[in-house]
C-alpha positions as CSV (number, residue, x, y, z in Angstrom):
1,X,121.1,-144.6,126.0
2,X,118.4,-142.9,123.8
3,X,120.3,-140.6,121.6
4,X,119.3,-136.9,121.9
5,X,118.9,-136.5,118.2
6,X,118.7,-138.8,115.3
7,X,118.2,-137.7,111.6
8,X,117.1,-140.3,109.1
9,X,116.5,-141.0,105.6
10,X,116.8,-137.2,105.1
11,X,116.4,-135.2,101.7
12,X,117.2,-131.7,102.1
13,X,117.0,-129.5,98.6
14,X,119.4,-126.5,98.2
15,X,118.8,-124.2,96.0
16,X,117.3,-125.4,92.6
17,X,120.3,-127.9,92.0
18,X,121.4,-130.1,94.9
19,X,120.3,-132.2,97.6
20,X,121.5,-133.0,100.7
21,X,121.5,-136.9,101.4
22,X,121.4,-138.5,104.9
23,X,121.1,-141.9,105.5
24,X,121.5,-141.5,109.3
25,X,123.4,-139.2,111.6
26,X,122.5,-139.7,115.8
27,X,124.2,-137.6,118.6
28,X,123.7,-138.8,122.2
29,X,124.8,-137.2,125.0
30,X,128.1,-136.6,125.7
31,X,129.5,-137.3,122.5
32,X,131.1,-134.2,120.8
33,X,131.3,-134.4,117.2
34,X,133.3,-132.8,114.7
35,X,131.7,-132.8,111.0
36,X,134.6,-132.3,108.7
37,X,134.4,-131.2,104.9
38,X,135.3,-128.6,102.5
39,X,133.5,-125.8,101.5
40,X,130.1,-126.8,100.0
41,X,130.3,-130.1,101.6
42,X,126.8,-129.5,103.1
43,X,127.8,-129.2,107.0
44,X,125.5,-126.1,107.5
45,X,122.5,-127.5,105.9
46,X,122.9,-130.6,108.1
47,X,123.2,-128.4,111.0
48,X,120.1,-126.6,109.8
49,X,118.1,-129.3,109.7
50,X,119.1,-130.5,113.1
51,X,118.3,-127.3,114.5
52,X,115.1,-127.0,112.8
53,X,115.6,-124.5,110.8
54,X,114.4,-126.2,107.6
55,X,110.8,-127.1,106.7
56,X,111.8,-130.4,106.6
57,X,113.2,-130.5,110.1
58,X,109.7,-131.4,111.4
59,X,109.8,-134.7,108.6
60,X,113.8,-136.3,109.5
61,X,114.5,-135.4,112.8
62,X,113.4,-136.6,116.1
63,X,114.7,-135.2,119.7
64,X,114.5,-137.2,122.9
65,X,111.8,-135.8,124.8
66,X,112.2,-132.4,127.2
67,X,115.1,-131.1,124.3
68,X,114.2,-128.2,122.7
69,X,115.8,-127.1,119.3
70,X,114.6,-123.7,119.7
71,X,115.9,-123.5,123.4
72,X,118.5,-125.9,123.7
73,X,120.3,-125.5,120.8
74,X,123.2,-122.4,121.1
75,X,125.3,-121.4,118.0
76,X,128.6,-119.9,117.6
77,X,129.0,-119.0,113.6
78,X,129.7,-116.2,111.2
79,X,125.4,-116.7,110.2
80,X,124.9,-116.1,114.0
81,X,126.9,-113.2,113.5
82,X,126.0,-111.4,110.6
83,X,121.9,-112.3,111.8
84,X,123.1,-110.1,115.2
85,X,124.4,-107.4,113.1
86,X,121.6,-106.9,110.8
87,X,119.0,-107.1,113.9
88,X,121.1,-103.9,115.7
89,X,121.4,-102.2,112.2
90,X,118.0,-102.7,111.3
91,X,116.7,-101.6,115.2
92,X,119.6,-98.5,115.3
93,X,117.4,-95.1,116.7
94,X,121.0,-93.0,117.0
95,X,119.5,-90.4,114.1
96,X,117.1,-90.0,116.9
97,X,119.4,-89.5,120.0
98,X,120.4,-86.7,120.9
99,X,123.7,-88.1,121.4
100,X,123.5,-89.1,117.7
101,X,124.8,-92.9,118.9
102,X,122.9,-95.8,119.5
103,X,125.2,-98.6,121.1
104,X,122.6,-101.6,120.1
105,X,122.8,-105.0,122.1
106,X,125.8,-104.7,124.7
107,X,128.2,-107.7,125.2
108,X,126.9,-108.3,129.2
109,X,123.6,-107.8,127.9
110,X,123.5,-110.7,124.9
111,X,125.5,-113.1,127.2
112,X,123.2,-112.7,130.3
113,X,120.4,-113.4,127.5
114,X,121.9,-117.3,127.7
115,X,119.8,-117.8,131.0
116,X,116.9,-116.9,132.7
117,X,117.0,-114.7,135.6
118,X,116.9,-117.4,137.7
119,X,119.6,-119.5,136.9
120,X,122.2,-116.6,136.5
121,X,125.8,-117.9,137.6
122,X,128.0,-115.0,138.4
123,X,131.0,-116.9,139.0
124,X,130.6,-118.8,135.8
125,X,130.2,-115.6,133.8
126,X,133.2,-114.5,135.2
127,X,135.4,-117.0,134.6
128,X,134.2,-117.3,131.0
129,X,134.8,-113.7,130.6
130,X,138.1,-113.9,132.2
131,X,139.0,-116.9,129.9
132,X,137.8,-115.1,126.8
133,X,139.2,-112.0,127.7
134,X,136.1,-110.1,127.4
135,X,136.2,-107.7,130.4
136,X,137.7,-104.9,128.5
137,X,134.2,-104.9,125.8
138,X,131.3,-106.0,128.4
139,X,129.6,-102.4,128.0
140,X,130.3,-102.1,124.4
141,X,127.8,-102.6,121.1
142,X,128.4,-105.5,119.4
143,X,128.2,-103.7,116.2
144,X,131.0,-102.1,116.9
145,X,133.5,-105.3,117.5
146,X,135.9,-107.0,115.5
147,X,135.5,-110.3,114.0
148,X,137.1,-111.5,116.5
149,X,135.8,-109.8,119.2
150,X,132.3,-111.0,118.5
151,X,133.2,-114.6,117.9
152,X,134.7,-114.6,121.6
153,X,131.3,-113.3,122.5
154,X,129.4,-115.9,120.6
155,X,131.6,-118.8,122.4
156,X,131.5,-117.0,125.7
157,X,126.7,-117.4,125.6
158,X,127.2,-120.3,124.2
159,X,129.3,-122.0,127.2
160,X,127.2,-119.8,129.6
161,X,123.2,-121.0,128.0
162,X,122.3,-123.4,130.3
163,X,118.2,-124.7,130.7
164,X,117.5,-126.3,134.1
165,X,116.8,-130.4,133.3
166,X,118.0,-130.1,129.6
167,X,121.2,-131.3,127.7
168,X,122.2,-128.2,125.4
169,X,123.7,-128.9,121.9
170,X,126.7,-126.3,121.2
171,X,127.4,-126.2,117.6
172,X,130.3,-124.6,116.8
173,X,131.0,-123.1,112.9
174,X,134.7,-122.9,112.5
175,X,135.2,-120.9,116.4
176,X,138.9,-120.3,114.8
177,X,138.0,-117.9,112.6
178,X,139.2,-114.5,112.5
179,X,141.2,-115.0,115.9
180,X,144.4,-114.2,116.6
181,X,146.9,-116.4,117.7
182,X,146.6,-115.6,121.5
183,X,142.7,-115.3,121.9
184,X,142.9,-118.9,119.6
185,X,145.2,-120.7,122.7
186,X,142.2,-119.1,125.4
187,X,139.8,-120.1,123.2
188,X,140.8,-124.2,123.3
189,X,141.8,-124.4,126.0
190,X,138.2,-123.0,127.3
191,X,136.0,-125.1,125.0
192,X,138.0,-128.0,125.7
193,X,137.4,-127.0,129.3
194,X,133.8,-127.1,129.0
195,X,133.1,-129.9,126.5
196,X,131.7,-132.2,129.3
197,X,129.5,-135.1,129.6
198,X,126.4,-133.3,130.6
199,X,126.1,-131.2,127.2
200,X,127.1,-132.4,123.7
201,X,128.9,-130.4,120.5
202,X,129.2,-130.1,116.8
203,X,132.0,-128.6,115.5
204,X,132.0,-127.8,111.5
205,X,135.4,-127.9,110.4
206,X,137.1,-127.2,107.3
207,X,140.8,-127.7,108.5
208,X,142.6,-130.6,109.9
209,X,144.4,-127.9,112.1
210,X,141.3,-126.1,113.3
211,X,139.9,-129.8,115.0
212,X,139.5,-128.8,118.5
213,X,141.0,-131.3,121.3
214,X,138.3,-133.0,123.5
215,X,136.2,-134.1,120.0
216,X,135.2,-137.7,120.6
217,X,133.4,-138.5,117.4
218,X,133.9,-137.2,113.3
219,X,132.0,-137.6,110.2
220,X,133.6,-136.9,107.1
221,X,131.1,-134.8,104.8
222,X,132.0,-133.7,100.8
223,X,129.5,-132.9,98.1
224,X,125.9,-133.2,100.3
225,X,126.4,-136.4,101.7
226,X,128.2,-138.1,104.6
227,X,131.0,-140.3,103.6
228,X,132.0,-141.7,107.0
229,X,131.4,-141.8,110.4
230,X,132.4,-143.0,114.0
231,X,135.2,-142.4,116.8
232,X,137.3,-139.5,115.8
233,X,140.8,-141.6,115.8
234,X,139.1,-144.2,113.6
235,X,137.8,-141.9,110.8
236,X,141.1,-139.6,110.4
237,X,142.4,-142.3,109.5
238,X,140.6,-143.3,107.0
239,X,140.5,-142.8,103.2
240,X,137.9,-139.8,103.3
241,X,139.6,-137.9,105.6
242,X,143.0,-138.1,104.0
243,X,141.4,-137.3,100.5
244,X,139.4,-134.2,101.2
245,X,142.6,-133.3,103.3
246,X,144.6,-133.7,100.6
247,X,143.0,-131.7,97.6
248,X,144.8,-129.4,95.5
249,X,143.7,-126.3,93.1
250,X,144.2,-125.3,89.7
251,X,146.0,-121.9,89.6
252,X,145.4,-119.7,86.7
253,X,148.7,-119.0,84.8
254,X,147.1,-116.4,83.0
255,X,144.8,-113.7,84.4
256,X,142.3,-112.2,82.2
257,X,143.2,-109.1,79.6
258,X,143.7,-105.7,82.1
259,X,142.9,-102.1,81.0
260,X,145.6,-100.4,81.9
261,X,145.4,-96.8,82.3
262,X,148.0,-95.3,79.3
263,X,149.0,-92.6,80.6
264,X,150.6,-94.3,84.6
265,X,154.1,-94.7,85.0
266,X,154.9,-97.8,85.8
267,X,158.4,-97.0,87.0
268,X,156.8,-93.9,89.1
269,X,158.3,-93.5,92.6
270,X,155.2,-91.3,94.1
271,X,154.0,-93.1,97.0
272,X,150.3,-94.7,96.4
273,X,149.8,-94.2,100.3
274,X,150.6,-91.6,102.5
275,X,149.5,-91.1,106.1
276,X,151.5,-88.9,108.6
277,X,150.7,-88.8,112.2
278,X,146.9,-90.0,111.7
279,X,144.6,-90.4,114.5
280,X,141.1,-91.8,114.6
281,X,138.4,-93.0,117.3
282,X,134.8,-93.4,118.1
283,X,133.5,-90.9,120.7
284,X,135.9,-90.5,123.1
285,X,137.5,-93.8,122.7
286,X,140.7,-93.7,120.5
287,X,141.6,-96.7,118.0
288,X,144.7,-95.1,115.9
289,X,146.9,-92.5,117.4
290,X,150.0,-90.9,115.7
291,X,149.8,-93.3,112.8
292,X,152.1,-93.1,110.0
293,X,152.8,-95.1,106.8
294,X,154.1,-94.9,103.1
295,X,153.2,-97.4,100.5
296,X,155.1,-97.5,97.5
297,X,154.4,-98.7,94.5
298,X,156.4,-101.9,94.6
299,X,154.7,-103.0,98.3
300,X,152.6,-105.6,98.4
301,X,151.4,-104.7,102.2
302,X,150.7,-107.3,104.8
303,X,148.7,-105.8,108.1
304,X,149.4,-107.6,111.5
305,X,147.5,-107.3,115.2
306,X,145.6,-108.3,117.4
307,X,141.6,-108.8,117.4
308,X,139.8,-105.2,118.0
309,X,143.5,-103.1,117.5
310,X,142.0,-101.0,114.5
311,X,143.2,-102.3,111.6
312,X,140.1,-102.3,109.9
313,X,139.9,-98.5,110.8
314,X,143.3,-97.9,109.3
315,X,141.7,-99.7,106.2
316,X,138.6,-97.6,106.2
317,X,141.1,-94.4,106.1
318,X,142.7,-94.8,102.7
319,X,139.3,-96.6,101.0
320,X,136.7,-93.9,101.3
321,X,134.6,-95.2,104.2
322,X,135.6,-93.0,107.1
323,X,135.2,-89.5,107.2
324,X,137.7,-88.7,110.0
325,X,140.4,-89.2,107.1
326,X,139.3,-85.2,106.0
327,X,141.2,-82.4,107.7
328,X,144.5,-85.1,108.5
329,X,147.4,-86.1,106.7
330,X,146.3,-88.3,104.4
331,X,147.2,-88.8,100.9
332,X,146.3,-91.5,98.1
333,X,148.1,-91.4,94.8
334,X,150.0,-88.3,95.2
335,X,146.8,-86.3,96.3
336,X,145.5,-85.2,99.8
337,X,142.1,-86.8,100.9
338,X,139.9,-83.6,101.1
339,X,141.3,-81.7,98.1
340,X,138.2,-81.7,95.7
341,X,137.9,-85.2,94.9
342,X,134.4,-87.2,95.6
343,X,134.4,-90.3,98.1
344,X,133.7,-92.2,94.4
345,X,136.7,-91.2,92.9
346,X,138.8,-92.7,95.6
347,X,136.7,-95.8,95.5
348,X,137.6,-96.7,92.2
349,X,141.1,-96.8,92.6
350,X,140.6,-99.6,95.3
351,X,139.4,-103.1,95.0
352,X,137.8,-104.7,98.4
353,X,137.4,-108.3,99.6
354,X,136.6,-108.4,103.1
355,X,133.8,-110.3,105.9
356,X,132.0,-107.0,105.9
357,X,131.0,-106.7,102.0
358,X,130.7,-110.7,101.9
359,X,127.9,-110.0,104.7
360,X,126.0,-107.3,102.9
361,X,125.4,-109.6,99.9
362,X,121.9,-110.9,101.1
363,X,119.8,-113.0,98.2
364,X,118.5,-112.5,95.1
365,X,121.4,-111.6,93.4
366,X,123.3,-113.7,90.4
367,X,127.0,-114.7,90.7
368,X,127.4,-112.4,87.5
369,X,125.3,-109.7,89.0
370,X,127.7,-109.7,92.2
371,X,130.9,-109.6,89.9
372,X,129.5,-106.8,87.7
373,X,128.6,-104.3,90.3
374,X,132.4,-104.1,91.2
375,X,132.6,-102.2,88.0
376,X,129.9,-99.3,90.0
377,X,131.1,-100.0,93.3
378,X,127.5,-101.2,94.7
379,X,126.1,-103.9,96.3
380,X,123.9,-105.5,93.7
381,X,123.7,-104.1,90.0
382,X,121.3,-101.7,89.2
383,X,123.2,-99.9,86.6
384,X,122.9,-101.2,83.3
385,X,126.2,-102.9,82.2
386,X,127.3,-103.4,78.6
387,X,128.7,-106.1,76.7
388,X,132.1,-105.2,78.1
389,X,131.5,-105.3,81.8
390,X,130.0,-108.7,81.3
391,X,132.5,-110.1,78.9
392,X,135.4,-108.9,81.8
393,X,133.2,-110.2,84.5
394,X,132.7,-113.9,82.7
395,X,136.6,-114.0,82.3
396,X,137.2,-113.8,85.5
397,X,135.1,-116.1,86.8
398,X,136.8,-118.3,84.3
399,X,140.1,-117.6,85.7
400,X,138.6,-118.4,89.1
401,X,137.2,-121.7,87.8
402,X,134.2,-121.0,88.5
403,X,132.8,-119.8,85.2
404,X,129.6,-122.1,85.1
405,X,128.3,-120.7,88.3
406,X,127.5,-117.0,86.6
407,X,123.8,-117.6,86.5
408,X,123.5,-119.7,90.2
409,X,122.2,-117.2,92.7
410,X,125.2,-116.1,94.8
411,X,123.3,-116.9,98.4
412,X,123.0,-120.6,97.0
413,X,126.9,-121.4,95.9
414,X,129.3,-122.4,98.8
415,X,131.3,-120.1,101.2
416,X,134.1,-120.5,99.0
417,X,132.7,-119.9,95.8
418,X,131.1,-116.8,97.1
419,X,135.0,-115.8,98.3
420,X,136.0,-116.3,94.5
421,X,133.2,-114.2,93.6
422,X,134.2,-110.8,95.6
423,X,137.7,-111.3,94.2
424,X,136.2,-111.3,90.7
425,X,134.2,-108.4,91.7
426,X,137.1,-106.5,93.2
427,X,139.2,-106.8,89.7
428,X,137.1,-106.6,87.3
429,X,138.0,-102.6,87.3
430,X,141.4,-103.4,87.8
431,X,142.3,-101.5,91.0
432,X,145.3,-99.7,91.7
433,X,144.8,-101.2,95.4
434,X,143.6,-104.1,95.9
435,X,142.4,-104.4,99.8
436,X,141.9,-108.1,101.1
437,X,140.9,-107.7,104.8
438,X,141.1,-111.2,106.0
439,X,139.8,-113.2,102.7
440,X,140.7,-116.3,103.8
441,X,138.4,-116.4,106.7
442,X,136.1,-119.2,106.0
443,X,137.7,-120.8,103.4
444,X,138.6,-124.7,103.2
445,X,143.1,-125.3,102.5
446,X,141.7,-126.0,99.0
447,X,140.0,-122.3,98.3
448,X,142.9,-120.9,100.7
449,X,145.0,-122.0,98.6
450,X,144.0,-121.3,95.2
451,X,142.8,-117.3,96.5
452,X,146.6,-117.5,97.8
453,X,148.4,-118.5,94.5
454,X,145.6,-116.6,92.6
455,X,146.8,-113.3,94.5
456,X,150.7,-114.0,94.1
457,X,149.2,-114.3,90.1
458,X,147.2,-110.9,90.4
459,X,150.8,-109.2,91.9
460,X,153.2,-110.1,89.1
461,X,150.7,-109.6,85.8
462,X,148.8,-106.5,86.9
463,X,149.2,-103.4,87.6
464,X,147.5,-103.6,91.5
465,X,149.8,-103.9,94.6
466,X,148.2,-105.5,97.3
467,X,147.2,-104.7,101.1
468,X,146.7,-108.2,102.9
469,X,145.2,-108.4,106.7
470,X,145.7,-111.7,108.3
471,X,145.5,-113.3,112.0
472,X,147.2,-116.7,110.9
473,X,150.9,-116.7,110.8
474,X,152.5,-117.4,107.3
475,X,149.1,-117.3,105.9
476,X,150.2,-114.7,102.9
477,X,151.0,-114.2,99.6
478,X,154.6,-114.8,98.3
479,X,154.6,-111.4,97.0
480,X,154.5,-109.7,100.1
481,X,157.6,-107.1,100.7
482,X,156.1,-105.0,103.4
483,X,154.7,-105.2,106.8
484,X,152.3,-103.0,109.5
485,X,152.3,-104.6,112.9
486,X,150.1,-103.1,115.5
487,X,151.7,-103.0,118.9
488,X,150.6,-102.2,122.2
489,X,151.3,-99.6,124.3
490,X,151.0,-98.5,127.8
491,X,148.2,-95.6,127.1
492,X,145.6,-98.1,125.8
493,X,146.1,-97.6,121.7
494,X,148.3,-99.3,119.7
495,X,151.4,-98.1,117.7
496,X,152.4,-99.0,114.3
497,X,155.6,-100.3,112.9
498,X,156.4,-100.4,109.5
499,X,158.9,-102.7,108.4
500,X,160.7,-104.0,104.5
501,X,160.9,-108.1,104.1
């Protein structure tokens, strides 16, 4: 059978300071692959390539006649994602509706874009969106879903593309991702579903756990090259597999020296976080209703629920972002939001790590750029920082281990690095809160790890009390002595429940 594609003899420059290696790599169809590395390893640059996305596409890869990269080739990632966002930001009229809202690309609309007019399958699209669990969001703007939400989208066009005569390639970036447990068991059980022998898949994976059922083939990827590959059964087994899988960080023992403000009690009992009865929507749709919650100073605050259930809006309450916190009750560090201070002066008492500040770093900016503008709360530096800022800013990367990146451009380094990088940049201030809205997403059991243990670090040695969202059961720090669980209810919204653990 003449494979669909085969890369050979491939050299693939990164950045200023790496190449990608590849002897040869073939997928025929049929065969549904899972590429398996850590962070770095150089799985998205292969699957670049394949897709022609490089300039050297043209040079390494060859396609069996009638397959189209450009047409054929359907991707379900977090680049996919943030490229979708930044298209509907960048084309948003709503300054010049009159309605003042502009809902962008609608789910229905960016599935149904999968196919032509003439080879639209209704009954397909409606199982896919009955599997996915997308009938609830077909009429909504992507821009304003979850994580979660959008990655079911992505999945659901991806299964849905379909080009009469050609074999599609589904590459599929970690599909896991930022899903909660029950969207996780629809979403296997419908890939495995539609992993057939007419179409063929990569999956990149960074966890032995996340390896979806139906792969038939693996190659074991670490450090730009491919270390092994072959039938899926044969190669985790093997020595590669087990040693990537196996990996373990350095913790820091020691964070680097904290200004403390003098003048706080550290044995104060004022609650840090307040919110009585809170409400919040968008239009006429509500996301929070009746919300209320007290943080003290000795929680260390995990979030729980569902994709799409508003715990990023509860988030964007308490750190400055949304404006419907005015005129509630809402009340950070003894003071009620509204009462004379400046959306800046709340900012700087909160640290953030989260998938929507990771995607508004675009390139051009230095690793020690990134870390510094934490100190001014911007994206990119373009205040002029002093010897101190960039003294704080090196030690932290040094506690992070990644101290010799400082001068790499940030859009270069690995997923992972670039994780270590907003956590620099978030305490580099110090924070009072520190708000880590799924950091882990992403990230490889070795990064997860060391953020992890870095955070349980950051909880006993300084004076910052942590707010942690997570989808993944036991996927938290040790420290953790508090929990928010959003619940359903029979009205549409979901209630909160605040527990001690």
């Amino acid at each position: 059978m003449i494979p669909l594609l085969i890369v050979k003899q491939a050299l693939c420059r990164i950045g200023r300071r790496a190449v990608l290696k590849i002897d040869r790599f073939e997928v025929a169809s049929g065969e549904h692959w899972c590429l398996f590395g850590p962070n770095g390893a150089g799985k998205t640059l292969l699957v670049n390539l394949i897709s022609g996305k490089r300039v050297e596409s043209g040079s390494y890869v060859h396609y069996r006649g009638g397959f189209d990269p450009a047409l054929d080739i359907h991707v379900v990632s977090f680049e996919e994602q943030q490229r979708l966002w930044r298209r509907d930001n960048r084309l948003d009229i709503s300054e010049y509706s009159d309605k003042v809202e502009d809902a962008g690309t609608v789910v229905l609309e960016l599935i149904d874009s999968a196919r032509s007019d003439a080879e639209q399958d209704r009954d397909l699209l409606s199982e896919l969106l009955s599997q996915l669990d997308l009938q609830g969001v077909l009429q909504k703007g992507i821009r304003f879903l979850s994580s979660g939400q959008i990655r079911r989208v992505l999945i659901a066009r991806a299964l849905y593309a379909k080009r009469a005569g050609a074999c599609k390639l589904l590459i599929l970036d970690d599909p896991l991702e930022s899903i909660d447990k029950d969207s996780r068991t629809r979403i296997i059980h419908c890939i495995e579903h539609y992993l057939t022998d007419d179409c063929c898949s990569l999956q990149l994976c960074r966890r032995q756990q996340d390896i979806l059922p139906g792969v038939t083939h693996m190659a074991v990827m670490d450090e730009l090259s491919l270390l092994e590959q072959g039938d899926a059964t044969t190669v985790r087994a093997g020595d590669a597999f087990e040693k990537i899988d196996n990996r373990r960080p350095e913790i820091p023992a020691m964070l680097p020296p904290l200004i403390v403000d003098e003048t706080a009690d550290e044995d104060a009992q004022e609650p840090l976080i307040v919110l009585d009865k809170v409400n919040a929507g968008y239009g006429p749709l509500p996301v929070l209703s009746n919300v209320s919650w007290t943080m003290k100073p000795h929680h260390h605050v995990l979030i729980e629920g569902p994709n799409g259930c508003g715990k990023s809006t509860l988030l964007s309450l308490i750190d400055g972002e949304n404006h419907k916190a005015y005129g509630q009750a809402v009340t950070l560090f003894g003071r009620v939001r509204g009462s004379g201070e400046t959306v800046w002066d709340v900012k700087a008492r909160f640290g953030i790590v989260s998938n929507e500040l990771h995607n508004k770093y675009v390139k051009g900016w230095k690793v020690l750029d990134v870390v510094v503008s934490g100190f001014f709360d911007s994206v990119g530096l373009y205040d002029d920082s002093g010897g101190a800022e960039l003294d704080c800013a090196r030690q932290w990367l040094a506690a992070l281990g990644i101290e010799e990146l400082q001068k790499h451009y940030y859009h270069e380094i690995s997923f992972g690095q670039q994780r270590l990088a907003l956590l620099a940049r978030a305490m580099v201030k110090h924070p009072r809160v520190l708000i880590l809205d799924e950091p882990c997403v992403g990230l490889d059991d070795y990064h997860r790890r060391l953020i992890l243990q870095t955070l349980d670090v950051i909880a006993s040695q300084a004076h910052t009390n942590l707010v942690y969202v997570s989808h993944v059961v036991g996927e938290q720090p040790a420290c953790i002595n508090q929990r928010l669980r959003f619940l359903p209810t029979d009205v549409g919204v979901f209630m909160v429940e605040q527990s001690e653990l």
